[in-house]
N, C-alpha and C positions, 0 to 999 in steps of 0.2 A: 187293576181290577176292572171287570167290564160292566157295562151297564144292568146285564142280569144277575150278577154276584151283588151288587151293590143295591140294586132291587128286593133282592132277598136279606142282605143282612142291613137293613136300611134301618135300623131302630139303632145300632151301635157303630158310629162313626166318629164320636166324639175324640177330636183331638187327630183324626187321622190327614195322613200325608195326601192329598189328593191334588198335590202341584200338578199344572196342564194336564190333567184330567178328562178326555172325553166323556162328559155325562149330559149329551146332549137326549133331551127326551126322557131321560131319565125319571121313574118314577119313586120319588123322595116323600111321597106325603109322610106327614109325624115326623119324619128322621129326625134324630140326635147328632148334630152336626157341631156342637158346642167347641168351638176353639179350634176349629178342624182350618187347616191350609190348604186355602182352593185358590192359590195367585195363577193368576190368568189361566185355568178351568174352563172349561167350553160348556156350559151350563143352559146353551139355549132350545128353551122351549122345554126345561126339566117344569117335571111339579114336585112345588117343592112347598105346596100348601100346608102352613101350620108348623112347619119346619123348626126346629130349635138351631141357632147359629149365634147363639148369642158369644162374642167374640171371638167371632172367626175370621180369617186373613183370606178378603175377595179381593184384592188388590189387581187392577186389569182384568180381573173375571168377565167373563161374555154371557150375557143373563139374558139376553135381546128373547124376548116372546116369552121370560118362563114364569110362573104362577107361584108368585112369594104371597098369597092371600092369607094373612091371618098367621104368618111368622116372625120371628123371634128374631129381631137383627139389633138388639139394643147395643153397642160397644164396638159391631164389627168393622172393621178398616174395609173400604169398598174406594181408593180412592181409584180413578179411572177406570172404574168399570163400567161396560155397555150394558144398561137396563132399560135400552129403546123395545116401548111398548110394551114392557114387564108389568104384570098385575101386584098392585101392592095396595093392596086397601088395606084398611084396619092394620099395617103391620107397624108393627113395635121397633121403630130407629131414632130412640132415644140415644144420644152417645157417640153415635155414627157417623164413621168420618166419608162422607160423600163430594170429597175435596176434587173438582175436573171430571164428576162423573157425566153418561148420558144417558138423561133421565125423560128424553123429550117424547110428549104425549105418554107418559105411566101416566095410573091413574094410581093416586094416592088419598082419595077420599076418605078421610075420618084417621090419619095414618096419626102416628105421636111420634113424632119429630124435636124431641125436648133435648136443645144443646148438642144437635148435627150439625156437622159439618156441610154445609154445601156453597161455598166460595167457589163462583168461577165454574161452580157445574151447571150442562143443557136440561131444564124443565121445559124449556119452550112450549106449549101447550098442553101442559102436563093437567091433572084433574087432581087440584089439591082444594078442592069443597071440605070444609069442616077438619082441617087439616091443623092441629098447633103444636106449631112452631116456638113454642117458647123458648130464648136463650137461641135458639138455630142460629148460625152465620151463614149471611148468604150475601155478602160481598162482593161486587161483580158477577151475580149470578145472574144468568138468562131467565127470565118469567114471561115471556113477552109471549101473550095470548094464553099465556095460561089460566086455570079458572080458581082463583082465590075468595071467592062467595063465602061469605062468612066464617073465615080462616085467621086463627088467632095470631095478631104477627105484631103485638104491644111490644114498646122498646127492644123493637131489630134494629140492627143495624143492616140496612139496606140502601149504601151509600151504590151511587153509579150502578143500581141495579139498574137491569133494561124488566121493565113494568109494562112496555108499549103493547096495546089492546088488550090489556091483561083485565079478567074482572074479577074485581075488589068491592061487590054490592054487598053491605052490608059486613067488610071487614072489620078486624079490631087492629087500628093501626097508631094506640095512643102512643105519645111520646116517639113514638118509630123513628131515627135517621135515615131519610128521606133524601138528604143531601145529593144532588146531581144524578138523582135518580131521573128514567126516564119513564113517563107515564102517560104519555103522548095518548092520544083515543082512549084511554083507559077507565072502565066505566068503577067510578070510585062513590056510586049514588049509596047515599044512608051510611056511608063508610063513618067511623069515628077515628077521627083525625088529631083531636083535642092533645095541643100540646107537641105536635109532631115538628120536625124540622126536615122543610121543604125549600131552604135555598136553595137557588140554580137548580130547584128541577123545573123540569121538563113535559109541563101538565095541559099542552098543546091542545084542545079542543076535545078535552077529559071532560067525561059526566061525572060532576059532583052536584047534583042535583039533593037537596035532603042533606048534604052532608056536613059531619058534625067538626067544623075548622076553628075551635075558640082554643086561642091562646098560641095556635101554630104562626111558626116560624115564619115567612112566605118570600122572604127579603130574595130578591134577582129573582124567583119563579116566572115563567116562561107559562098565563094563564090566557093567551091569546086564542080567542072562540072558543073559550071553555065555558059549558054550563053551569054557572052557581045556583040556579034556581032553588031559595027557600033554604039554603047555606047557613050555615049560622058561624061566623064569623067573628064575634066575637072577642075582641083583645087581640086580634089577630096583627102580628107586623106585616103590613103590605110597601113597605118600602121598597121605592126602582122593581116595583112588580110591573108587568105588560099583560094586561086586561083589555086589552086591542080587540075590540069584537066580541068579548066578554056576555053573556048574561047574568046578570045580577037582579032580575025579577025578585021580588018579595026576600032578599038575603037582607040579614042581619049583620049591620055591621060596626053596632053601636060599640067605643073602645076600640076600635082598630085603628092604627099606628098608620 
């Protein structure tokens, strides 16, 4: 089917066969895309704003430049797909297995990401502002410079995630595994940390300036020229922690281990 037939009957696609599919450019706004098979699909630079796809197989799909703003992707399997510099705000990927995807620099601001998949996929400066993540796995996932500013990400598991220059002002990161995460420069000022488990990472001359670290983890953390300024600290294990060049101006560290 070519890009002007699918143009026009773009409201009834549900369920259809669209394997390696050229739909580059393609105009999809509203489409009914519901369950439809797009494996490895050449999708770039389609709009495909508002779009319903809710469990559809994008598996290797090439998305790189196209305009998912304000679509339906709760359930779909997207795992190795190219969605370098894809517009994804507000979209719905609840469910969604974005397992080795590249996601690097989309902006996903305000996106619902409740129990995705994203283990081991490129966000690398991706714009995920007001972004939650609840339940999400993101396991070995690249974040590093990406913008997580007040991005809901309470008991993740974000073990050996790369965090480095990633900003975290102002996140919600309670209870979070943290575990040999790397967070190197990463500005984590006002963040709420309370509870978090931060061994062996890697918080290397991190702004945590404000932020809220009562009852966290910290045992082997790597806090060498990192800013605590006004910390709160709290119950905090700091054992075989490295605070080498450390600020700790006006931090709270009454209870700490």
């Amino acid at each position: 089917m070519s890009n002007s037939n699918l143009t026009k009957f773009h409201t009834d696609l549900k369920g259809a066969n669209l394997r390696q599919a050229d739909l580059t450019r393609a105009s999809l706004t509203d489409a009914d895309l519901t369950g439809a098979y797009l494996v490895d699909a050449d999708l770039r630079g389609a709009n495909l704003e508002r779009a319903k796809l809710e469990g559809a197989d994008l598996r290797g799909a090439d998305l790189r430049g196209a305009d998912l703003r304000g679509a339906d992707l709760t359930n779909t399997d997207m795992k190795g797909a190219d969605l370098m510099g894809a517009d994804l705000r507000e979209v719905e990927l609840s469910g969604a297995n974005l397992e080795c995807a590249v996601l690097e620099g989309v902006s996903l601001e305000g996106a619902l990401l409740w129990e995705t998949n994203l283990d081991k996929a490129d966000l690398a400066g991706a714009n995920l502002r007001w972004a939650n993540l609840k339940g999400a796995h993101l396991d070995d996932t690249d974040l590093s410079g990406a913008d997580l500013q007040k991005a809901k990400l309470g008991g993740l598991n974000l073990q050996n995630t790369n965090l480095k220059m990633a900003n975290l002002e102002g996140a919600d990161l309670r209870g979070a595994n943290l575990t040999r995460a790397n967070l190197e420069e990463a500005n984590l000022e006002s963040a709420d940390l309370r509870g978090a488990d931060l061994r062996k990472a890697n918080l290397k001359e991190a702004n945590l300036k404000s932020a809220n670290l009562m009852g966290a983890d910290l045992r082997g953390a790597n806090l060498s020229g990192a800013d605590l300024e006004n910390a709160l600290l709290t119950g905090a294990d700091l054992q075989t922690v490295n605070l080498c060049g450390a600020t700790l101006t006006g931090a709270s560290l009454v209870g700490a281990n």
